[in-house]
C-alpha positions as CSV (number, residue, x, y, z in Angstrom):
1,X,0.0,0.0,0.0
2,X,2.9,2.5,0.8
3,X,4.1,2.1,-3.0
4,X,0.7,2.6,-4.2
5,X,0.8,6.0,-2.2
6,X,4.4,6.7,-3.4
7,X,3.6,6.2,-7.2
8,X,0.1,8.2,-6.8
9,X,2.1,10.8,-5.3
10,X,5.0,11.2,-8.1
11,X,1.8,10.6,-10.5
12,X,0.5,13.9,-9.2
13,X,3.9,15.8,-9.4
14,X,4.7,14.9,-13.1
15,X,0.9,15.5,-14.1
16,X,0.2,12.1,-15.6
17,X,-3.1,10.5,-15.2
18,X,-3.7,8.4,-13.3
19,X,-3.6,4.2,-15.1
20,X,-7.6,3.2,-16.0
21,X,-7.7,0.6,-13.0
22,X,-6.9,3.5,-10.0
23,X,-9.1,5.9,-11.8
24,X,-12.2,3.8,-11.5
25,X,-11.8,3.2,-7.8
26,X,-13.3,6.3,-7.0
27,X,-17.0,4.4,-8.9
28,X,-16.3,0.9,-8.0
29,X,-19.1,0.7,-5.6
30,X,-21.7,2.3,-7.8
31,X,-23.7,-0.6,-9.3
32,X,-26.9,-0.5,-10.8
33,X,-29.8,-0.5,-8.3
34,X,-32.3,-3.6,-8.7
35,X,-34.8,-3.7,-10.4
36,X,-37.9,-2.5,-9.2
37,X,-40.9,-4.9,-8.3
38,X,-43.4,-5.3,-11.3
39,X,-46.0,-3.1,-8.6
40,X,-43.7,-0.7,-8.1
41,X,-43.8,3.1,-9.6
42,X,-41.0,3.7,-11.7
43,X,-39.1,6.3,-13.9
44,X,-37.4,5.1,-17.3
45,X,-34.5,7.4,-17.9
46,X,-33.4,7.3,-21.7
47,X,-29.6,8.4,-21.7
48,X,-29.3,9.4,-25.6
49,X,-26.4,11.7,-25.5
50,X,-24.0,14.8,-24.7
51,X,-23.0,17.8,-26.6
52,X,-20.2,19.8,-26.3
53,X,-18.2,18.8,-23.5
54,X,-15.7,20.8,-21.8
55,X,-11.9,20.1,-22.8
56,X,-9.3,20.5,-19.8
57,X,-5.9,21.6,-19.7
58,X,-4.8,18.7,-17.8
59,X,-6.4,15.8,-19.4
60,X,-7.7,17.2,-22.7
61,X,-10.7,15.7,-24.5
62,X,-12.1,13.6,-22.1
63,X,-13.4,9.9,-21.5
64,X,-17.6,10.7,-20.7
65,X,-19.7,8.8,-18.2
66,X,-22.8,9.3,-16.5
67,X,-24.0,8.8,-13.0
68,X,-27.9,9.0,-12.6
69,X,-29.0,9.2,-8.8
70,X,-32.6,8.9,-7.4
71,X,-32.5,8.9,-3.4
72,X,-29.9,5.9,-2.4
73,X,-30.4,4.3,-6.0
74,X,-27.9,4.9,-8.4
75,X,-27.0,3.7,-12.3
76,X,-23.6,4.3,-14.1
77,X,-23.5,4.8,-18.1
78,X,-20.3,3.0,-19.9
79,X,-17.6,5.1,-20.2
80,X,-17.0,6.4,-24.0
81,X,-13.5,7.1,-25.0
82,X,-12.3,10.7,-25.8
83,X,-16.0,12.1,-27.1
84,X,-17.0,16.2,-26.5
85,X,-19.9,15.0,-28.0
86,X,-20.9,11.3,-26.4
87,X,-23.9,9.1,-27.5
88,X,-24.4,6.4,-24.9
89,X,-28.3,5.6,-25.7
90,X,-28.7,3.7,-22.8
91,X,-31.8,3.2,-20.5
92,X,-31.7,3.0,-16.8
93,X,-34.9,2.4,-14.9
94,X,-35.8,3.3,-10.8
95,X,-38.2,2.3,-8.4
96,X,-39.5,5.3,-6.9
97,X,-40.7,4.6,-3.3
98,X,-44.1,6.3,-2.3
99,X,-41.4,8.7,0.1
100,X,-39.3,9.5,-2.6
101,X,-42.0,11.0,-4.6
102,X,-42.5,13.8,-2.6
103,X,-39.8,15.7,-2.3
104,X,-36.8,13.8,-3.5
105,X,-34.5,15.4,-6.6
106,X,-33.2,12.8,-9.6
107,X,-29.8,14.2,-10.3
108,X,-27.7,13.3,-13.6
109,X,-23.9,14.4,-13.2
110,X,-21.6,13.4,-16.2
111,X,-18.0,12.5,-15.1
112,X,-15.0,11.9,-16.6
113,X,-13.4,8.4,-16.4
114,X,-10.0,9.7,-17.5
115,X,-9.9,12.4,-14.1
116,X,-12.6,10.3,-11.9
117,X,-10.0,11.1,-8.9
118,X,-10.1,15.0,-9.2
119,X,-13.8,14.8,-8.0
120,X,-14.9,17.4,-10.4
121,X,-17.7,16.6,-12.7
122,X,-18.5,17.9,-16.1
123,X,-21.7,19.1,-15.5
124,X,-24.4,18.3,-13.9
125,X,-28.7,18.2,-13.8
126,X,-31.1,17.8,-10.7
127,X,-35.0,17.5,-11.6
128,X,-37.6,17.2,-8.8
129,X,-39.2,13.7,-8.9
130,X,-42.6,15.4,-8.5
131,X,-42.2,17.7,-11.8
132,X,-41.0,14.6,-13.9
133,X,-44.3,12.5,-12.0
134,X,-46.6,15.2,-12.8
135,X,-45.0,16.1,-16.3
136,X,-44.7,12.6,-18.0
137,X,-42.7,12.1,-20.7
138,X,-39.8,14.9,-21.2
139,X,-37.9,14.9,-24.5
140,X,-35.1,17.7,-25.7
141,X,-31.7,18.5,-24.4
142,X,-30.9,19.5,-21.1
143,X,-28.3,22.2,-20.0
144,X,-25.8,21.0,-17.4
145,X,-24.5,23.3,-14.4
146,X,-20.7,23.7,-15.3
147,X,-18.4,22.4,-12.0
148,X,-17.1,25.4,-10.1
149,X,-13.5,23.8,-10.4
């Protein structure tokens, strides 16, 4: 463990990033949330794409994920290497608990794999459960908050 410190550390002074197995640690334990019963409420999010993501200095064009959080539920995208403009087109589905309809927020932050240490996201989306309940089906592009980084 004290080499694994030692080699982060001269990672971090020669501004090299970090190898693909470290920089996933940080979203090792996000895994999909189950499946909600058949009697359940739910809410079908269809993650279609990205446009124009941010470059940065340090690591360049980057490597797009995202993380899609309802209360303690979570789902991760796949990663997609060096795209400013990702298309994952992937669904993720949640169970939404009587409780988490009322007041609970459904927040969408894109990452990036490549700089998953720095803890800074690309952008990021919070909806109130009870407008998408009360709304329905939403189509269109969204505008992410840019990190304050």
């Amino acid at each position: 463990q004290r080499q694994q410190q030692q080699r982060q550390q001269q990672r971090q002074m020669s501004n090299q990033p970090p190898p693909p197995a470290m920089s996933q640690k940080k979203y090792a334990a996000i895994t999909s949330a189950a499946r909600p019963k058949p009697s359940q409420p739910r809410i079908t999010v269809d993650v279609v794409a990205a446009r124009h993501l941010p470059t940065t200095p340090k690591w360049g064009v980057c490597d797009p994920f995202v993380i899609m959080a309802l209360g303690n539920c979570f789902h991760k995208t796949s990663s997609l290497v060096k795209q400013l403009n990702p298309a994952w087109n992937e669904r993720l589905v949640f169970g939404v608990p009587p409780i988490l309809a009322q007041g609970a927020l459904m927040t969408l932050t894109v990452e990036d794999a490549a700089a998953s240490l720095r803890d800074e996201p690309l952008g990021q989306l919070s909806i109130p459960v009870a407008q998408v309940k009360s709304r329905g089906t939403w189509e269109g592009w969204f505008d992410l908050k840019a990190s304050e980084g």
